[in-house]
C-alpha positions as CSV (number, residue, x, y, z in Angstrom):
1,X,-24.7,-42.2,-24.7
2,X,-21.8,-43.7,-26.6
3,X,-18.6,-44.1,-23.8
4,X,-15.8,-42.5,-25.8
5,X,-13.4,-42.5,-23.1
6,X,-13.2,-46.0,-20.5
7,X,-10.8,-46.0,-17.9
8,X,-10.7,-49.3,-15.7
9,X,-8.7,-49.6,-12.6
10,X,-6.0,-47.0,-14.1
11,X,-3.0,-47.5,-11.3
12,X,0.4,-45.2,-11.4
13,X,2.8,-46.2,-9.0
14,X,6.4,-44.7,-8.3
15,X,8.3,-48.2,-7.5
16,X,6.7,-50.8,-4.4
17,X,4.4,-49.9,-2.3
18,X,4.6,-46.0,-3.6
19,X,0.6,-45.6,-5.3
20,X,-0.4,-42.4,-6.2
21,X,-3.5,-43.4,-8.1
22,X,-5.4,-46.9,-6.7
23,X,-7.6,-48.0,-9.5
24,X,-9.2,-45.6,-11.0
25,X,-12.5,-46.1,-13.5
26,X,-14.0,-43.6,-15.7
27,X,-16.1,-43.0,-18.5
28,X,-16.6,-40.1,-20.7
29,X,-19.2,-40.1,-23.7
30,X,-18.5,-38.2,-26.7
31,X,-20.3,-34.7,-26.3
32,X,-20.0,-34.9,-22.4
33,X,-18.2,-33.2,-19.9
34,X,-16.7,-35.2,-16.7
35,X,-15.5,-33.5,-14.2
36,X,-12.6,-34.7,-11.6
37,X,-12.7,-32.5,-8.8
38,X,-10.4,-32.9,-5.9
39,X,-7.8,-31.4,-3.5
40,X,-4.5,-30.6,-4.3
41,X,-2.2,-34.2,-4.4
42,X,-5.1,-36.9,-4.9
43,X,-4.3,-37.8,-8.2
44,X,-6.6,-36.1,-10.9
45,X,-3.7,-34.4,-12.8
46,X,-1.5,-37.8,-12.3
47,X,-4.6,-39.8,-13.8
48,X,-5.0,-37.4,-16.7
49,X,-1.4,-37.1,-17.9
50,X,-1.3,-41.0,-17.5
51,X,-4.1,-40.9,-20.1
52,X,-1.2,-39.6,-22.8
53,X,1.8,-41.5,-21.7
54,X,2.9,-37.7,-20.1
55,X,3.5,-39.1,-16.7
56,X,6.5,-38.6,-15.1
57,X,9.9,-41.2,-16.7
58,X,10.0,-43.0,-12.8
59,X,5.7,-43.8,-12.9
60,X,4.9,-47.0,-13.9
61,X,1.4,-46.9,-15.4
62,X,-1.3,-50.2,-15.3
63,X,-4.8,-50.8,-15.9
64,X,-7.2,-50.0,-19.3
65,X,-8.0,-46.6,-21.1
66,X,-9.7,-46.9,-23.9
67,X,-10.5,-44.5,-26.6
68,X,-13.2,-44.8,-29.2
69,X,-11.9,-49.0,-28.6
70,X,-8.0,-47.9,-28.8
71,X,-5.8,-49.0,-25.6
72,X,-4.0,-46.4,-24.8
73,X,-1.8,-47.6,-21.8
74,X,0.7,-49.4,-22.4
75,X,1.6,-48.0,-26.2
76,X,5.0,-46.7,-27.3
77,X,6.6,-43.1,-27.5
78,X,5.7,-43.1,-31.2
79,X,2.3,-44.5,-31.4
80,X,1.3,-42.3,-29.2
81,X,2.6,-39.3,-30.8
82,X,0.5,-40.0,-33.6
83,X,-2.6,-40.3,-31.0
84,X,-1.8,-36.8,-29.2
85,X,-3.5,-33.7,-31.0
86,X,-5.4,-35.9,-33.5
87,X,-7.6,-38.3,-31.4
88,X,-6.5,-36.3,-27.6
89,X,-4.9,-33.4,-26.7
90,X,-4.4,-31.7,-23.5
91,X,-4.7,-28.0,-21.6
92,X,-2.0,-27.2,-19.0
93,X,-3.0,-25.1,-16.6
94,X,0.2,-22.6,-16.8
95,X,0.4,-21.4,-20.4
96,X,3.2,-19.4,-19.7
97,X,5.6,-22.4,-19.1
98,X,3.9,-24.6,-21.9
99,X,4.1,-21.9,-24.4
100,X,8.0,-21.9,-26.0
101,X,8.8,-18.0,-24.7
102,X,11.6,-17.7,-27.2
103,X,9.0,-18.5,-30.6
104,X,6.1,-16.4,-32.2
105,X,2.4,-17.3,-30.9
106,X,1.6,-17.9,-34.7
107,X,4.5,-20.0,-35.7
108,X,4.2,-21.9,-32.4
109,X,0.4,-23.2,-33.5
110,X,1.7,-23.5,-37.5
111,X,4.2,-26.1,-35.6
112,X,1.5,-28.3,-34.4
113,X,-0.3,-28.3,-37.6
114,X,2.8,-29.2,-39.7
115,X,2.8,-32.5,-37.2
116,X,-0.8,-33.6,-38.3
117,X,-0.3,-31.3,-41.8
118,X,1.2,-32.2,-45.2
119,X,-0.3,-28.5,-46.3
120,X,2.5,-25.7,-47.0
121,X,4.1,-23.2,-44.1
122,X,2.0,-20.2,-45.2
123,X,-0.8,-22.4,-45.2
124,X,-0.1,-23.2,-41.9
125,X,0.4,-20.1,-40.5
126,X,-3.0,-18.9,-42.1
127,X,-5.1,-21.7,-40.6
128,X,-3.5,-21.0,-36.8
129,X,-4.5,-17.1,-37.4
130,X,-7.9,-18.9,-38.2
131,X,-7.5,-21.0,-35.2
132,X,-7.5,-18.1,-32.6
133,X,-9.7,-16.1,-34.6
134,X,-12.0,-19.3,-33.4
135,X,-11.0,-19.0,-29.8
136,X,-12.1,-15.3,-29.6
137,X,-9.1,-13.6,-30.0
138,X,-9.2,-10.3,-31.4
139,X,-6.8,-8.7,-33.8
140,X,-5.4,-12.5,-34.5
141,X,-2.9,-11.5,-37.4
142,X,-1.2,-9.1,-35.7
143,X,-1.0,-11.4,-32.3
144,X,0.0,-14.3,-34.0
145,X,3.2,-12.4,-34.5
146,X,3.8,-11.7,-30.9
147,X,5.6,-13.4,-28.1
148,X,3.8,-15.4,-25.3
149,X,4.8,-12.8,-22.6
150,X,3.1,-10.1,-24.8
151,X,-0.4,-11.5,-23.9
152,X,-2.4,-11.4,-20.8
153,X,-3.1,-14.9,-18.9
154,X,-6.6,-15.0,-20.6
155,X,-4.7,-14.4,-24.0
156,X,-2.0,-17.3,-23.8
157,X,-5.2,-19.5,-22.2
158,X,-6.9,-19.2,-25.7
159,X,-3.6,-19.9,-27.6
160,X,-3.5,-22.9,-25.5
161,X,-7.2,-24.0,-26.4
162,X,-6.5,-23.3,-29.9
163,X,-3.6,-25.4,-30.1
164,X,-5.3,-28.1,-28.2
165,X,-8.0,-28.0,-30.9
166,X,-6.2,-27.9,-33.8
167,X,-6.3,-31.2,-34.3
168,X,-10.0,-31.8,-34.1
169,X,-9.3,-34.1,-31.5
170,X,-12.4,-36.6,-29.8
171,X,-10.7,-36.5,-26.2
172,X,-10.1,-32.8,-24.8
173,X,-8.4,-32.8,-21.4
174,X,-7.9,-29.4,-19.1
175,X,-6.1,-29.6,-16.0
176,X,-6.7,-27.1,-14.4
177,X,-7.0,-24.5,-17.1
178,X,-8.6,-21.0,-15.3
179,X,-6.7,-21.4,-12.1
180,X,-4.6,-18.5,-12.5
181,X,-7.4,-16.3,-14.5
182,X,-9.5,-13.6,-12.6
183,X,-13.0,-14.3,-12.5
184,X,-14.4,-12.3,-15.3
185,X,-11.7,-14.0,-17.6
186,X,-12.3,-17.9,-15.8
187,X,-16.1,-17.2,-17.1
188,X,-15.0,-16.4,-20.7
189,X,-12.8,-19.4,-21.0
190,X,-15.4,-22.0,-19.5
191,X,-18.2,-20.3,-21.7
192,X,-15.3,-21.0,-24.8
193,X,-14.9,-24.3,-23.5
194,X,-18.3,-25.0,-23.5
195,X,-19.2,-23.8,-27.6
196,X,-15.7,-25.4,-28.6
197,X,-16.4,-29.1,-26.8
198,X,-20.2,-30.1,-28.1
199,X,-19.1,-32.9,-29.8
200,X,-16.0,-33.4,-27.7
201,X,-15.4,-35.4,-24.8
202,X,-14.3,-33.1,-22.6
203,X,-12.3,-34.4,-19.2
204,X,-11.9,-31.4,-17.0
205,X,-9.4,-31.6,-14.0
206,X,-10.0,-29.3,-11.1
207,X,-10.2,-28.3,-7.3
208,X,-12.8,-25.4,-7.6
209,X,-16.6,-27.0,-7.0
210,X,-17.9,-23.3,-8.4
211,X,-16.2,-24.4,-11.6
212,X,-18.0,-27.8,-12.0
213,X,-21.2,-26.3,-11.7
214,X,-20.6,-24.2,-14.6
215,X,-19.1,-26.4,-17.2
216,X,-20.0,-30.6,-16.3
217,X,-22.0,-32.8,-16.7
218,X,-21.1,-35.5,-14.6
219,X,-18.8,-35.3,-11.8
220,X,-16.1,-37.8,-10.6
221,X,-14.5,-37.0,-7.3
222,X,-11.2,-38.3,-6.5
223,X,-9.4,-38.6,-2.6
224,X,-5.9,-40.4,-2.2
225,X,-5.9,-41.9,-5.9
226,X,-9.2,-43.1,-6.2
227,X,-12.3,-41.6,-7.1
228,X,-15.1,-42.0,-4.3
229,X,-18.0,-40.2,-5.6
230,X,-19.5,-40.2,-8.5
231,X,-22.6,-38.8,-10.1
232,X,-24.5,-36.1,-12.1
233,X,-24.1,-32.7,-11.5
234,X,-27.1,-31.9,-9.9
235,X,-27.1,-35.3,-7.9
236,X,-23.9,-34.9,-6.4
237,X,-23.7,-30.8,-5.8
238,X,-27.1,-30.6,-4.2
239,X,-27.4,-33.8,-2.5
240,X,-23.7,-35.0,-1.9
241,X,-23.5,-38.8,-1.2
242,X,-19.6,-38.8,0.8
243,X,-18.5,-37.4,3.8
244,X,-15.6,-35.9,2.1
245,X,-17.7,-34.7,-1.1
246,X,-20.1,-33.0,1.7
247,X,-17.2,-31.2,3.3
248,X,-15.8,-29.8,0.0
249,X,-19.1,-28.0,-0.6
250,X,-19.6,-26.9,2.8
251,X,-15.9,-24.9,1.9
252,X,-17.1,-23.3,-1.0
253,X,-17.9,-19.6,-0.3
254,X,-21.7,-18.9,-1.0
255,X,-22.2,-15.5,-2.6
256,X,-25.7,-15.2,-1.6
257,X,-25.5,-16.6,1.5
258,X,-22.2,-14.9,3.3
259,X,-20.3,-16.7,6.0
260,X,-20.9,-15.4,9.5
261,X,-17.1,-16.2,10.4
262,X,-14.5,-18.6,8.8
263,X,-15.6,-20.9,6.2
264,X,-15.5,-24.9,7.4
265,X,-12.4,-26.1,6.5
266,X,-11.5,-30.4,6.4
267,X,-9.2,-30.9,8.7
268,X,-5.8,-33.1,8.6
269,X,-4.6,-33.3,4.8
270,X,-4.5,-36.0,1.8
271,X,-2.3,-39.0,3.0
272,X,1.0,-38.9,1.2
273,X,2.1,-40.6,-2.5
274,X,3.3,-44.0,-1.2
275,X,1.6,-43.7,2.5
276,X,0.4,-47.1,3.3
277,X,-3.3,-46.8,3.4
278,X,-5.6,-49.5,5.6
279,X,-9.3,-49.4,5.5
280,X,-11.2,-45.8,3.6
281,X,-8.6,-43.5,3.0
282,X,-11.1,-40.6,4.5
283,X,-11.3,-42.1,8.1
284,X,-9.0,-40.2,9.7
285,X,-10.7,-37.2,8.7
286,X,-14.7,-38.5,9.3
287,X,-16.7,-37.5,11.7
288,X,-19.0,-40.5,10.5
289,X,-16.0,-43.0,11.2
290,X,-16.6,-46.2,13.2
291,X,-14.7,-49.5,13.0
292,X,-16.7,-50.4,9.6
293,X,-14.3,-48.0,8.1
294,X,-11.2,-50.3,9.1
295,X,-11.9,-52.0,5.6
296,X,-12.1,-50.2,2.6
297,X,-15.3,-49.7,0.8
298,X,-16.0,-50.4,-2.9
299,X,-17.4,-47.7,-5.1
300,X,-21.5,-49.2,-4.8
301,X,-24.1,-47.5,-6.5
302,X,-21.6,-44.1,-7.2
303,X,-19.8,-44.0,-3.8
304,X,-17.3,-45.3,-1.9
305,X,-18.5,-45.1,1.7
306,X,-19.4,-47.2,4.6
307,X,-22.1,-45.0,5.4
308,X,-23.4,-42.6,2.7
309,X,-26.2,-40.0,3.3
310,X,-28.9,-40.8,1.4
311,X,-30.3,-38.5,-1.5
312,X,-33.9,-39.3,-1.0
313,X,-33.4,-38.4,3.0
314,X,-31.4,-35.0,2.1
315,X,-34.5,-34.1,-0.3
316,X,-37.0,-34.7,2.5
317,X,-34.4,-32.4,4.8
């Protein structure tokens, strides 16, 4: 598979000492779907917004990321404008504070086309009722004249997908885009995802293991800024290779198996933004912790662990 995305020891940094992602390297091939699953505050959202030059004005931003061959760390305000929508674009995961509440759902998508667009306003306005006919949503003419707090969550989650795509971009990031959807709605947009991205690259940001299983391919998971496991879906969801991989899954509910009691939880929490780290940023946490653990491993063979379990012993288990 052709890498369309490569990411190589991406670091974002809020002044001295103050890391909030540690070297990050990715790689996403056109068609594919990589998924960066982690808790809340190790640096998956940081890493993808650093991807577009959206990180916050105080980060400084280092390392490689490479699309189709273009760098894009590193590039100016304006350059990159010209990259956004028409090679990447991006899916928050609150549509109701990235949609302008003040401006029509239709004229906010005809906007975005007249930045890529020569073509005329009622043009415009034509193709973006076209757009979310595209992303499902029904009675599209007479939405696109409605305001963003007239639609449901799912709604405004589709008017976010269909801006993100009106570009035909290569790159597709979503951070986080079904957090605040029920279920029954989470399943539509991930199925919508899943037709719209087939010859996308598709970089999908999230916390919910249930999720990956649904939508990616491969699966990159990230702990205090750097990414310590890495693998296929199946490899790494039924035979996890990290400690702290292994203890996500053991916190995922299992609807045919139900819990007798509380579910396992991880316990302590993901070391600070700027917390000095010394040795693998998971000891503290590992039950498998010894003194090897003092120095921090190197991401060998799709993990970064002192002592990973072995797949071929988990299949004989």
């Amino acid at each position: 598979m052709t890498e369309l995305l490569e990411v190589q020891d991406l670091k974002v940094s809020f002044g001295a000492g103050r890391e909030a992602v540690r070297g990050v390297d990715l790689t996403v091939g056109r068609g594919e779907t990589l998924a960066v699953v982690g808790e809340s505050g190790c640096g998956k959202s940081l890493t993808a917004l650093s991807l577009l030059g959206l990180e916050p004005a105080a980060a400084q931003v280092t390392g490689s990321a490479k699309l189709a061959g273009t760098e894009l760390i590193g590039r100016g305000e304006r350059e990159l404008r010209r990259l956004r929508g028409t090679r990447a674009a991006m899916i928050f995961q609150d549509p109701m504070s990235s949609l302008n509440p003040t401006t029509r759902i239709g004229t906010q998508i005809a906007e975005v086309l007249a930045i890529h667009s020569p073509t005329r306003r009622s043009a415009r306005l034509r193709q973006a009722v076209e757009l979310m006919e595209s992303v499902g949503i029904t009675d599209a003419a007479a939405r696109a004249r409605q305001m963003p707090h007239e639609l449901s969550g799912g709604m405004r989650q589709r008017v976010m997908i269909s801006i993100a795509l009106a570009g035909s971009p290569e790159l597709l990031i979503a951070d986080e885009p079904t957090t605040a959807l029920d279920v029954t709605v989470q399943a539509q947009v991930l199925a919508l995802l899943r037709e719209r991205t087939r010859d996308t690259a598709l970089l999908f940001i999230t916390h919910d293991m249930g999720v990956v299983a649904e939508i990616a391919d491969r699966v990159a998971v990230m702990y205090a800024g750097k990414v310590v496991e890495t693998g296929t879906v199946r490899e790494v969801l039924e035979a996890p290779r990290h400690p702290y991989t292994a203890a996500l899954l053991r916190s995922v509910p299992d609807p045919d198996r139900p819990a007798a009691g509380e579910l396992p939880t991880i316990p302590g929490q993901v070391p600070a933004v700027g917390a000095v780290l010394e040795g693998c940023p998971f000891r503290p946490r590992c039950d498998h912790a010894d003194e090897t653990c003092a120095a921090a491993p190197a991401l060998v063979e799709g993990v970064a662990c002192w002592h990973p379990v072995s797949r071929e012993s988990q299949e004989v288990a």
